[in-house]
N, C-alpha and C positions, 0 to 999 in steps of 0.2 A: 489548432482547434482549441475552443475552449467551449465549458461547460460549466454551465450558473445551475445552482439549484436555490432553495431559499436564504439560506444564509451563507452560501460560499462559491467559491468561483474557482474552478478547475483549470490551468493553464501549462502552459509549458514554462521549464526552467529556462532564467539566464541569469547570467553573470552578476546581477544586482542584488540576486537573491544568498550570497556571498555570506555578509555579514550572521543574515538570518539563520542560514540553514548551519555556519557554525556555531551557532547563541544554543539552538537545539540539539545538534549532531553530536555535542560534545558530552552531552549529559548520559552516560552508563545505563542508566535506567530505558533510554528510548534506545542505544545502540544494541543494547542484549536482546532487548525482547524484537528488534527488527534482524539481527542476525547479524551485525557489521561490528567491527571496534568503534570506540568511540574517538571523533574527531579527535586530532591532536591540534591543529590549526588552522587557517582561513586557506591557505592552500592546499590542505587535504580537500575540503569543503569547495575551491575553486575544482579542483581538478575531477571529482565525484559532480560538478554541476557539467565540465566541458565533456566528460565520457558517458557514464552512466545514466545521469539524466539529460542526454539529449537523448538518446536511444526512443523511437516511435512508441507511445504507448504510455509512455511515463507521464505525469502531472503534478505537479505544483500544487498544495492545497490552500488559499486561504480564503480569510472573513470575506465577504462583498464591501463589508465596509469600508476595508481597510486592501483593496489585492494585492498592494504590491507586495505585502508582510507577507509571507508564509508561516504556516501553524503546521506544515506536512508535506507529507506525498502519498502517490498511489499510482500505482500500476496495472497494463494487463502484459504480461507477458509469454512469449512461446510455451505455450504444451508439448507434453508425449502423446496426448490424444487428438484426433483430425474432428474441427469444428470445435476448439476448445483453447481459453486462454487462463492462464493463473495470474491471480490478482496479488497486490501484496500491498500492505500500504502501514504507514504509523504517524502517528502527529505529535509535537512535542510534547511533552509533562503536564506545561500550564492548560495545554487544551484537552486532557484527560476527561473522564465523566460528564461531557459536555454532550454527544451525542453529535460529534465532528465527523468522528471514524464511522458512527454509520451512517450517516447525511452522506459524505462521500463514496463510501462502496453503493449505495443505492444509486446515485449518478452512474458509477463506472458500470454496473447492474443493465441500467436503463441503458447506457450507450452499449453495451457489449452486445444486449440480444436482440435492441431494436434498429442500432444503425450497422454494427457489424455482423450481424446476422448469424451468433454463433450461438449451439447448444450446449455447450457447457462450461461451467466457472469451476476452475478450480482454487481453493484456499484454503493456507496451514498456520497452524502458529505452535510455537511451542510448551510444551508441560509446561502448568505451573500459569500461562499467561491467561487468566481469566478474561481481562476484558475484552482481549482479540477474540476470542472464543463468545464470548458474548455479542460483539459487534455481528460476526457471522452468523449466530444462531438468530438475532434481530432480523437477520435479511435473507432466513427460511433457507441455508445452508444445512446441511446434513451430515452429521460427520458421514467418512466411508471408511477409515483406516489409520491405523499407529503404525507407522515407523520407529522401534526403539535403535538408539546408537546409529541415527542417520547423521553424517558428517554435516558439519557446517564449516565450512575450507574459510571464511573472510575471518571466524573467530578461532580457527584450529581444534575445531573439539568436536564432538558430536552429542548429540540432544534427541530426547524423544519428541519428535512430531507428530501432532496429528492434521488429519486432511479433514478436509470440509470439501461437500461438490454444488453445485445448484444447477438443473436443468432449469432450461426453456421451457414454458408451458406453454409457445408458441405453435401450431400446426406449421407456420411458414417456414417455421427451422428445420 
């Protein structure tokens, strides 16, 4: 499945996207504020493209102009709540203040309540990370709750989170 909105195009990973996602992956700045260490090498980067992102639900983020490039990802992934999926997504450095990360959550937005027919989005980002917090607030997210000293296992440490929710203003959900 893929998904265009005006400036970018949501698809699934493969194996080409290799070079890319290590160019980004490896930068500390995008690995902390998405929760993961940062790449050490292209086979870290192959082997996060062969597991994690095949996984349903996962997307590729890039330009239209350019798709085969990747600027990102985005996700909806399994909840603890029934009719409910958590988002997650980051794009690299260069494509910061650009208005990328909420072009793309408004896609995943559009596709989560009008073709998967779910009520509710959940999505968190950690203290401190203003422009996730802003992406989400852009796309009429509301915080609901902090988590202080919630573990984060891929970096070993724990972080205070907080959560963001967005209902369906759908009757059909």
């Amino acid at each position: 499945m893929e998904i265009q909105t005006e400036r970018l195009v949501l698809r699934k990973f493969n194996e080409k996207d290799v070079d890319r996602l290590f160019e980004l992956a490896k930068n500390p700045n995008v690995a902390d504020t998405a929760g993961w260490p940062a790449h050490q090498n292209k086979e870290e980067s192959l082997n996060t493209i062969r597991t994690i992102f095949q996984e349903d639900g996962v997307f590729a983020i890039s330009l239209k102009d350019n798709p085969d490039e990747i600027i990102g990802a985005i996700s909806l992934k399994n909840s603890h709540e029934p009719h409910s999926k958590e988002i997650g997504y980051w794009v690299g450095e260069p494509y910061w203040n650009q208005g990328y990360a909420t072009e793309a959550l408004q896609a995943i937005i559009n596709h989560a309540f009008g073709y998967l027919h779910l009520r509710t989005l959940i999505a968190r980002y950690y203290d401190g990370n203003f422009g996730s917090q802003k992406v989400m607030e852009h796309n009429n997210f509301s915080f609901f709750k902090t988590v202080v000293d919630e573990p984060v296992l891929l970096l070993n440490t724990s972080k205070t989170i907080h959560y963001m929710k967005l209902e369906s203003q759908s009757d059909a959900n």
